[in-house]
C-alpha positions in Angstrom: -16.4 -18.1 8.2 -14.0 -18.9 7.0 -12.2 -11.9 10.3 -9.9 -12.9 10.8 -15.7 -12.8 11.5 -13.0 -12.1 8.0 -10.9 -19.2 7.9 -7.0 -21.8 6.8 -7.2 -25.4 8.2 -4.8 -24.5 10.5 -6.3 -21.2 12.2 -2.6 -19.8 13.1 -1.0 -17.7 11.0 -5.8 -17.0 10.8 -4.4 -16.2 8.6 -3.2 -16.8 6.4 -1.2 -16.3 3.5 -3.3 -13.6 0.8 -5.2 -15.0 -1.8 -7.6 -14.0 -4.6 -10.9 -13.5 -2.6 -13.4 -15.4 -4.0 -16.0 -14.4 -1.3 -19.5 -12.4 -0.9 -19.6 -8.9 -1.9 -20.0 -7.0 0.9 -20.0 -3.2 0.5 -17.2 -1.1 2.7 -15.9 -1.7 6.2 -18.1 -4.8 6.6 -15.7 -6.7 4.1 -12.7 -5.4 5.6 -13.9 -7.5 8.7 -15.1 -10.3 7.2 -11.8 -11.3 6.1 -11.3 -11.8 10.0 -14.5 -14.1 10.7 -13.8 -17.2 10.4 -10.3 -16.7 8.8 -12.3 -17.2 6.3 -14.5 -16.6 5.0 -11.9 -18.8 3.4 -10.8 -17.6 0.3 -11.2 -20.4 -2.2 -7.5 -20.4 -3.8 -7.0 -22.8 -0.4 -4.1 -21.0 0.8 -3.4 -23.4 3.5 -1.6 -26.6 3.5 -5.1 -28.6 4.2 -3.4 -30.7 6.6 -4.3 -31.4 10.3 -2.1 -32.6 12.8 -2.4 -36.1 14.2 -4.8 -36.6 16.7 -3.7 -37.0 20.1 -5.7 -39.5 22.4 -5.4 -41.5 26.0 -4.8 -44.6 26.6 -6.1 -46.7 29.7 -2.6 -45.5 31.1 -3.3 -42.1 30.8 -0.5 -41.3 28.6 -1.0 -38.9 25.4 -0.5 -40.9 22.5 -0.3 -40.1 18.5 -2.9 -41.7 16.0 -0.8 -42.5 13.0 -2.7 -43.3 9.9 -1.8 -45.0 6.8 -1.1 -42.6 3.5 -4.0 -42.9 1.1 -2.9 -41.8 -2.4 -6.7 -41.5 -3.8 -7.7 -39.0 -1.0 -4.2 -37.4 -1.4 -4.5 -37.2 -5.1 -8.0 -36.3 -4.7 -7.4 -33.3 -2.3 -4.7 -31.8 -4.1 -7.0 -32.0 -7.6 -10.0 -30.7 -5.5 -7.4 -27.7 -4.3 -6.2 -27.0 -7.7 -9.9 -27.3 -9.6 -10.9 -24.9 -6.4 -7.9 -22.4 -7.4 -9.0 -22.4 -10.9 -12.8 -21.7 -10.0 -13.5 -25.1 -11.2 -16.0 -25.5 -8.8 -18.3 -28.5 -10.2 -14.4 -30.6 -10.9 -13.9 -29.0 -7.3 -16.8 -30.8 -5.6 -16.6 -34.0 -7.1 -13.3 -34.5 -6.0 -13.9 -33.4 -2.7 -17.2 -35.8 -2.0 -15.0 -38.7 -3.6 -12.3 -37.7 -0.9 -15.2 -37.9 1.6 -16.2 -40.9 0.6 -12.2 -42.2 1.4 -12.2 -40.8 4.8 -15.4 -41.9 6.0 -13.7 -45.4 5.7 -10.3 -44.2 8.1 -10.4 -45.2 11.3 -11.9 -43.2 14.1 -9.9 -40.4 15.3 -8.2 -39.9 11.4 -7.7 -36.0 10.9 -8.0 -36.3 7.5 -12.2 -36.5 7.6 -12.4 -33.0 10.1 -10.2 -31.7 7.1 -12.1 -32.5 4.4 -15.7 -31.7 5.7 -14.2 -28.6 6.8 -13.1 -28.0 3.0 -16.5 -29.3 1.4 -18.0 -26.5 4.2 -15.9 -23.7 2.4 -16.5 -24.7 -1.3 -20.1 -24.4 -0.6 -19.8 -21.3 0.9 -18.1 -19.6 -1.8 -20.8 -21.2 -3.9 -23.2 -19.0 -1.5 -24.9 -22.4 -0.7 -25.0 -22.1 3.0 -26.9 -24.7 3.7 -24.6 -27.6 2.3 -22.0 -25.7 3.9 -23.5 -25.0 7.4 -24.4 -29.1 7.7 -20.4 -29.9 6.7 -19.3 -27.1 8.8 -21.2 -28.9 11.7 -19.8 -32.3 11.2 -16.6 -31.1 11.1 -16.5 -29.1 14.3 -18.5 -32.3 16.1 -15.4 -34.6 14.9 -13.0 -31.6 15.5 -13.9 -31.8 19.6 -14.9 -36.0 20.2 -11.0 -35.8 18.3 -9.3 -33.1 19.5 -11.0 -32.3 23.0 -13.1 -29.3 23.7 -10.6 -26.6 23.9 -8.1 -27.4 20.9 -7.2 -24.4 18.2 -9.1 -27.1 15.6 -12.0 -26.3 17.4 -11.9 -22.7 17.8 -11.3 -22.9 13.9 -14.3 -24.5 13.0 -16.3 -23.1 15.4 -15.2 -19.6 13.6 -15.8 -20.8 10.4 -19.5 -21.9 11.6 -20.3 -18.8 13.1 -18.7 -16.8 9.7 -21.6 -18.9 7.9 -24.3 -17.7 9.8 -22.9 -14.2 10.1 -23.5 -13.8 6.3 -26.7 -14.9 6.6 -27.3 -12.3 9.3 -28.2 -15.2 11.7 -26.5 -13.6 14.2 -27.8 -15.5 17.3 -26.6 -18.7 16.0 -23.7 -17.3 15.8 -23.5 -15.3 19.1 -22.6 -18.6 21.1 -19.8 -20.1 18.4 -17.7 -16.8 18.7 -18.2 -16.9 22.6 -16.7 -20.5 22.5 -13.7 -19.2 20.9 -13.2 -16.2 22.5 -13.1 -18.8 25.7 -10.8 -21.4 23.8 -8.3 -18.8 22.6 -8.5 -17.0 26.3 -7.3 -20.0 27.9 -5.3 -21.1 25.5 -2.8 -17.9 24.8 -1.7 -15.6 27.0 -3.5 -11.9 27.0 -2.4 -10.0 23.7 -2.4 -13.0 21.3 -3.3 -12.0 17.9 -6.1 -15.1 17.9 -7.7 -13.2 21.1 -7.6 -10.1 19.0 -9.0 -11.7 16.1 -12.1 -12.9 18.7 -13.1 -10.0 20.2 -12.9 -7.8 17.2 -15.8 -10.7 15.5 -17.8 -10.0 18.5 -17.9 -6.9 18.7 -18.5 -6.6 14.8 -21.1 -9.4 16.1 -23.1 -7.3 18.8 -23.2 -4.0 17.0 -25.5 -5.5 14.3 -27.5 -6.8 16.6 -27.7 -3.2 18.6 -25.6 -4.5 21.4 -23.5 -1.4 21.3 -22.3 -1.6 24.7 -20.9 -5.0 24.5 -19.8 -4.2 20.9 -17.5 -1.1 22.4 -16.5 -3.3 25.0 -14.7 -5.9 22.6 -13.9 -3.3 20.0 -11.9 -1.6 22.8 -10.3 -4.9 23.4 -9.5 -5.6 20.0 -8.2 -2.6 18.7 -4.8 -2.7 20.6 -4.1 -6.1 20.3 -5.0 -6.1 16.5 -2.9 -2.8 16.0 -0.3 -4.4 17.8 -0.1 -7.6 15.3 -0.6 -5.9 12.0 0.3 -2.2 12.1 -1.9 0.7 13.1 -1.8 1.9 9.4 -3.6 -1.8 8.5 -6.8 -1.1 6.9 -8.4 -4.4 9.3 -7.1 -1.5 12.5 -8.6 1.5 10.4 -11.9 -0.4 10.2 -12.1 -1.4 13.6 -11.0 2.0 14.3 -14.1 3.8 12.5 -16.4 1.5 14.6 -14.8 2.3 17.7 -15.7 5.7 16.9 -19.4 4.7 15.8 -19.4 2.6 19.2 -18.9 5.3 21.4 -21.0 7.8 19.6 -24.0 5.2 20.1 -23.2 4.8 23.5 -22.9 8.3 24.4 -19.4 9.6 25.2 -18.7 12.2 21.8 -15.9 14.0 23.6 -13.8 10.6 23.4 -15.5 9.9 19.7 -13.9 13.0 18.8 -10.6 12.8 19.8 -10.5 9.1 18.1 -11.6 10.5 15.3 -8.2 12.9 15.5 -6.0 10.5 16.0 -7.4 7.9 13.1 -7.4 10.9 11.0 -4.0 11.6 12.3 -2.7 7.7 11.3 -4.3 8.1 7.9 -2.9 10.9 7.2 0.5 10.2 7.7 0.6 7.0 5.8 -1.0 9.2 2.8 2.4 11.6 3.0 4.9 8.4 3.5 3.2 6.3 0.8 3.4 9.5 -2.2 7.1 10.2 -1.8 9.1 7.4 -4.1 12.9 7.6 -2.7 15.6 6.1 -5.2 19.3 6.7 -4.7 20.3 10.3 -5.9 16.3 11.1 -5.9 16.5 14.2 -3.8 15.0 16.5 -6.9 11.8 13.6 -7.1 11.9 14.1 -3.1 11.6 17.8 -3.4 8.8 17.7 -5.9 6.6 15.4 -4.2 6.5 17.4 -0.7 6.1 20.6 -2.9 3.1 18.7 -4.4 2.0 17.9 -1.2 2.8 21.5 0.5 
């Protein structure tokens, strides 16, 4: 919820600035990956600025128009509170202030950004509670409001719609899910051109997406897809790129083709090992003697 199927209010960076996870154990590779879904799977320090952009809407004329809304210092004062009680794992403090900022937004007018934002923040406290329910019906509202605001195809959406399907990924609910990470992929294909990090980011949750459910063609298919793209944005030594490339491996095992399975299990081994020799050798100025000792370690 809230890849990176690994959610920040605003979904570019997905992704978001690093914070203390405060999200469901998941053994292994499966948590490197999370941290993708959804961008998300939120992390509850609330890393993101929690503010949406004002909604844009059209007039009888046609013409694109902002809605400017009037400041509101209880649901300002309220949502920074709610973000600080959520920082300090006050989670109870955390709640209360965010339902009392509900109960200030549901009064805005229609079209106000700031009642998408904060069901989409009730959605991730109750996640990191592990109540997925609460947080499924909140996550649901806000991606509703998100497209009658926004319009169908809008990064807001494909945001929520991540964080939805991250909720029901943990809750291996993978159908429900299937659909919501289509809708992005779509959003994000028309919105960027090919090689976008967010496209990336989409086909990697798919195809994390169809390999539990079996699906292992379709799960090479957009693993293949991701893998450059992702390598591309964060480094091919990232663990996120070593993840996806172990199930690249996996994928084509399952589906068959071990002669190309083993030669991407050279060259991940390869990548690994590399960034294993770089990251033991400490260079200071005049360190040639520490230099020497560390590759003789190594040797």
């Amino acid at each position: 919820m809230y890849s990176d199927m690994s959610p920040p209010v605003s979904s570019q960076p997905f992704n978001p600035a690093a914070a203390a996870a405060s999200v469901v154990k998941i053994p292994g590779s499966r948590l490197e990956l999370q941290e993708d879904f959804g961008r998300v799977i939120r992390r509850i320090m609330y890393s993101n600025t929690g503010d949406f952009e004002a909604v844009a809407h059209t007039s009888n004329t046609d013409q694109k128009k902002k809605t400017f809304f009037v400041e509101n210092s209880e649901w300002s004062m309220c949502r920074s509170e709610a973000q600080l009680a959520g920082a300090q794992k006050k989670y109870e403090m955390s709640e209360l202030l965010w339902l009392r900022a509900l109960e200030i937004a549901n009064s805005f007018s229609a079209g106000d950004p700031r009642l998408p934002q904060t069901l989409d923040e009730l959605a991730s406290l109750y996640f990191a509670r592990k109540q997925y329910e609460k947080a499924e019906s909140f996550s649901k509202q806000a991606l509703e409001i998100c497209k009658k605001s926004f319009g169908p195809s809008h990064p807001k959406v494909a945001y929520c719609a991540n964080n939805l399907a991250g909720i029901y990924f943990c809750q291996e609910l993978y159908k429900k899910a299937e659909p919501l990470c289509l809708e992005v992929l779509d959003i994000y294909t028309r919105m960027y051109e090919p090689g976008h990090a967010d496209i990336g980011m989409a086909h990697g949750n798919l195809a994390m997406l169809f390999k539990q459910q079996e699906k292992f063609k379709l799960a090479l298919e957009h693993c293949s897809k991701a893998l450059p793209i992702r390598s591309a944005a964060l480094g091919a030594n990232h663990h996120m790129v070593r993840t996806l490339d172990q199930m690249h491996i996996e994928l084509l095992e399952k589906c068959g083709d071990q002669t190309k399975a083993d030669l991407m299990r050279e060259q991940a081994q390869a990548k690994l090992g590399w960034k294993l020799f770089d990251s033991t050798i400490v260079i200071n100025e005049g360190s040639d003697l520490l230099i020497k000792r560390s590759l003789t370690k190594l040797l």
